[in-house]
C-alpha positions in Angstrom: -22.0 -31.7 36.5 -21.5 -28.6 34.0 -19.3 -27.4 36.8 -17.1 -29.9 36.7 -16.8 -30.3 32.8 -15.9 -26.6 32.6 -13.3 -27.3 35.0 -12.1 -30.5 33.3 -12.0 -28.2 30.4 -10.2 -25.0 31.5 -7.5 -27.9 33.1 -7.2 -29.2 29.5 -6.0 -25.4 28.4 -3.5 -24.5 31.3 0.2 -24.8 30.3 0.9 -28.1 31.8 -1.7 -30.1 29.4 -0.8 -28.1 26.5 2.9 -28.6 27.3 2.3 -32.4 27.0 0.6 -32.0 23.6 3.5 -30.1 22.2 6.2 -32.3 23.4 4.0 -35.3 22.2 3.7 -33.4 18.8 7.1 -32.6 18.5 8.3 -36.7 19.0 5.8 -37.4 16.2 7.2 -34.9 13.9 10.9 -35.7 14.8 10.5 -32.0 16.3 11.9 -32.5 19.6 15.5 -30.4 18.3 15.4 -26.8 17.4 14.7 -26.1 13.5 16.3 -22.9 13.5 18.8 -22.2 10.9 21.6 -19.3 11.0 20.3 -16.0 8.7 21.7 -12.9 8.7 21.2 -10.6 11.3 18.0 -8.1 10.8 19.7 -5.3 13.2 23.2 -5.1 11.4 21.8 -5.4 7.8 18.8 -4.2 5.4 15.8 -6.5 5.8 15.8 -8.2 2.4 19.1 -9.7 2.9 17.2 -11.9 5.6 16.2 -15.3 4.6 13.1 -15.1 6.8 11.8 -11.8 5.2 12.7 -12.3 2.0 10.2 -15.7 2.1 7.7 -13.2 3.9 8.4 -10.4 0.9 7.3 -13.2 -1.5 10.0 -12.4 -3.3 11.0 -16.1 -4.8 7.6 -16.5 -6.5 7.9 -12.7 -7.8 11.1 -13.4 -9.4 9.5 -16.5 -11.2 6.9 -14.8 -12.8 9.1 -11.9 -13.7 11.5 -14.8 -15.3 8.8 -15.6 -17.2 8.0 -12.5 -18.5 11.6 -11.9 -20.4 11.3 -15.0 -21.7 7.9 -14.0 -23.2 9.7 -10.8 -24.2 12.3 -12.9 -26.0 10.2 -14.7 -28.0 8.1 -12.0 -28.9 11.4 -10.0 -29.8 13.0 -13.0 -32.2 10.1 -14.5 -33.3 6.9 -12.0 -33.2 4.3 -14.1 -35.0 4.8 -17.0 -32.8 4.2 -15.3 -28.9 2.0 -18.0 -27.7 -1.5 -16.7 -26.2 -0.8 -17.1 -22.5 1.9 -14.6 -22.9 -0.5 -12.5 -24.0 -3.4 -12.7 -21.9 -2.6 -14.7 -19.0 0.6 -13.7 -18.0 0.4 -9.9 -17.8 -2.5 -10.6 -15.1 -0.4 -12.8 -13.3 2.0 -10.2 -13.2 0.4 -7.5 -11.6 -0.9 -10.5 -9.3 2.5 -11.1 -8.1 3.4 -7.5 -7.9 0.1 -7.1 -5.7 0.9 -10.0 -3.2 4.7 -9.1 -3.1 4.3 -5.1 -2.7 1.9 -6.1 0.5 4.8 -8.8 1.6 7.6 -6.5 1.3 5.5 -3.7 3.2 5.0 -6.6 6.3 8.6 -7.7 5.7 10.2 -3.7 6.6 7.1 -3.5 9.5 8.7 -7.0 11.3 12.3 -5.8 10.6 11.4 -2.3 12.2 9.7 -4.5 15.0 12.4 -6.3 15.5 15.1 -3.9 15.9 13.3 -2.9 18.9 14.1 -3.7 22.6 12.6 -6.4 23.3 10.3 -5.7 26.6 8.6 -8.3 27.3 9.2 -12.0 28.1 6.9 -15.3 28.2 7.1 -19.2 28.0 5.8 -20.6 24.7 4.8 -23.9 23.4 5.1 -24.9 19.8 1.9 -26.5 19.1 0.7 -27.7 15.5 -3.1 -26.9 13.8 -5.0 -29.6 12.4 -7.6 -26.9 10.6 -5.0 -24.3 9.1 -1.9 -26.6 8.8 0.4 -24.1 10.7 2.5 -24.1 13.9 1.7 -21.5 16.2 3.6 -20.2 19.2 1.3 -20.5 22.0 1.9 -17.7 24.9 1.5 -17.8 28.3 3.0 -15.7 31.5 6.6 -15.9 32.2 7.2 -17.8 35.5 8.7 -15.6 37.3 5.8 -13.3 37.5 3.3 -15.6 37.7 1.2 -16.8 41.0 0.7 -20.3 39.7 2.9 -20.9 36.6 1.6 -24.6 36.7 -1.4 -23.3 36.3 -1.7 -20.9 33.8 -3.7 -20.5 30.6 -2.9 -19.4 27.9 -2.8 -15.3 26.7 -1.8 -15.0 23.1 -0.9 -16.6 19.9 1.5 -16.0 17.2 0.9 -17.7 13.6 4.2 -19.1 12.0 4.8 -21.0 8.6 6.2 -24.2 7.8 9.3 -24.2 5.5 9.8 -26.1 2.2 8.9 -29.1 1.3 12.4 -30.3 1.4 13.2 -28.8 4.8 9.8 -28.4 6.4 10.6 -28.0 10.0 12.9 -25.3 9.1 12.6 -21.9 11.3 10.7 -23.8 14.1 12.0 -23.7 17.3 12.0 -26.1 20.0 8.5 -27.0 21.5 9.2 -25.4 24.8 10.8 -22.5 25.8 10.9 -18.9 26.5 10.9 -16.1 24.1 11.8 -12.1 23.7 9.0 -10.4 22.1 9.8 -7.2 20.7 6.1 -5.0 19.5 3.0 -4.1 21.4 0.9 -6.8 22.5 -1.8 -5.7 21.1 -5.0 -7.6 18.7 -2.9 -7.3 15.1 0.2 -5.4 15.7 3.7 -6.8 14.8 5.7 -8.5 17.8 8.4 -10.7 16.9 9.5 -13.4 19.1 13.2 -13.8 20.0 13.6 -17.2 20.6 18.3 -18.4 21.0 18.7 -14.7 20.6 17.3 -15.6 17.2 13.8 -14.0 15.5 10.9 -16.0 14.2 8.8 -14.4 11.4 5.0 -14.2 12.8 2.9 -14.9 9.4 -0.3 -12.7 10.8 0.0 -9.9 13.9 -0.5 -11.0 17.7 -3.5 -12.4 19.0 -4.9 -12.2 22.5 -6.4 -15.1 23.8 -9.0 -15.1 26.2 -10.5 -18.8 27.3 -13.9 -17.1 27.9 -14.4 -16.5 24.2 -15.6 -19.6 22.6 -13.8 -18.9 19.2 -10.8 -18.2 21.2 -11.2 -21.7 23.4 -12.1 -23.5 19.7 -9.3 -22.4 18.4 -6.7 -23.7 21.3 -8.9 -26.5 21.8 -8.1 -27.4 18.4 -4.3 -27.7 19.0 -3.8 -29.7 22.2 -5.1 -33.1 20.5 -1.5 -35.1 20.9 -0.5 -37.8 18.2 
């Protein structure tokens, strides 16, 4: 009876299962077309004139605070007595925040542009499939047909986190739920590999991760993304 659980189980992780929870994912989120928007392109020009990196520099929140802080500079330069305190206190701190989180973003921005201007050598189906714990869409891996035994068959073998755009476009970047991507990096635990996907890239949010079924967090974790709505 385990037996046959486990196998009931495995089943419910091979690409044809998980194929019918993406595409049943993708109808409910009207996700069935490709979100993927035009951007310039990261191998003719410098990375932070690419939409995608310059959302993975941070940069847009950066600028905010740093708005903020010549306005607190004009105020304190016409009218010295009346700097309110969060100028004073607060927002230095949130300064060197910012600088912090975008000096870390801009470092993973030039890594993935340096990834991506790589050949890509290696090639795989993917799925599209949407986390109910993290609230992020990951590109789900598997074997490209061609070079598999059983493609029908087949589960899983890595992961790639993405991010969802704006709330006004929130699909944006996302690519179809099916298909077959490029990847340019090593496939190895945490290093950079960019997916080509319409000879366009996709911006990973964390580095690749292997999956192996036989690890209970890793069969948690895809477990976790095949529930269809």
């Amino acid at each position: 009876m385990h037996e046959g659980h486990a196998a009931d189980e495995e089943a419910k992780l091979a690409y044809p299962t998980m194929r019918q929870a993406a595409l049943s994912q993708a109808r409910y989120r009207g996700l069935e077309k490709s979100g993927l928007k035009p951007e310039a392109d990261v191998r003719r020009v410098v990375w932070w004139r690419v939409r995608g990196l310059w959302r993975a520099g941070q940069l847009l929140p950066l600028l905010g605070v740093l708005g903020l802080d010549a306005l607190a500079i004009e105020t304190a330069w016409e009218a010295p007595g009346r700097t309110p305190v969060w100028a004073v206190v607060a927002l230095p701190v949130l300064t060197l925040l910012w600088l912090g989180v975008a000096a870390r973003g801009c470092l993973r921005a030039w890594r993935m542009a340096r990834t991506a201007r790589q050949t890509p050598n290696t090639r795989m189906r993917y799925l599209l499939l949407h986390s109910y714990t993290s609230d992020a869409p990951w590109l789900v891996l598997f074997p490209d047909a061609a070079h598999s035994e059983k493609p029908e068959t087949d589960p899983p073998v890595g992961a790639l986190p993405l991010s969802y755009g704006p709330l006004r476009d929130r699909f944006r970047g996302l690519p179809t739920p099916t298909g077959t991507a490029e990847l340019s990096g090593c496939l190895e635990p945490g290093s950079v590999v960019i997916p080509w996907v319409q000879n366009q890239p996709l911006w990973p949010t964390h580095g690749y991760r292997p999956i192996d079924l036989n690890d209970q967090q890793h069969f948690r974790s895809m477990n976790n993304l095949v529930r269809p709505e």
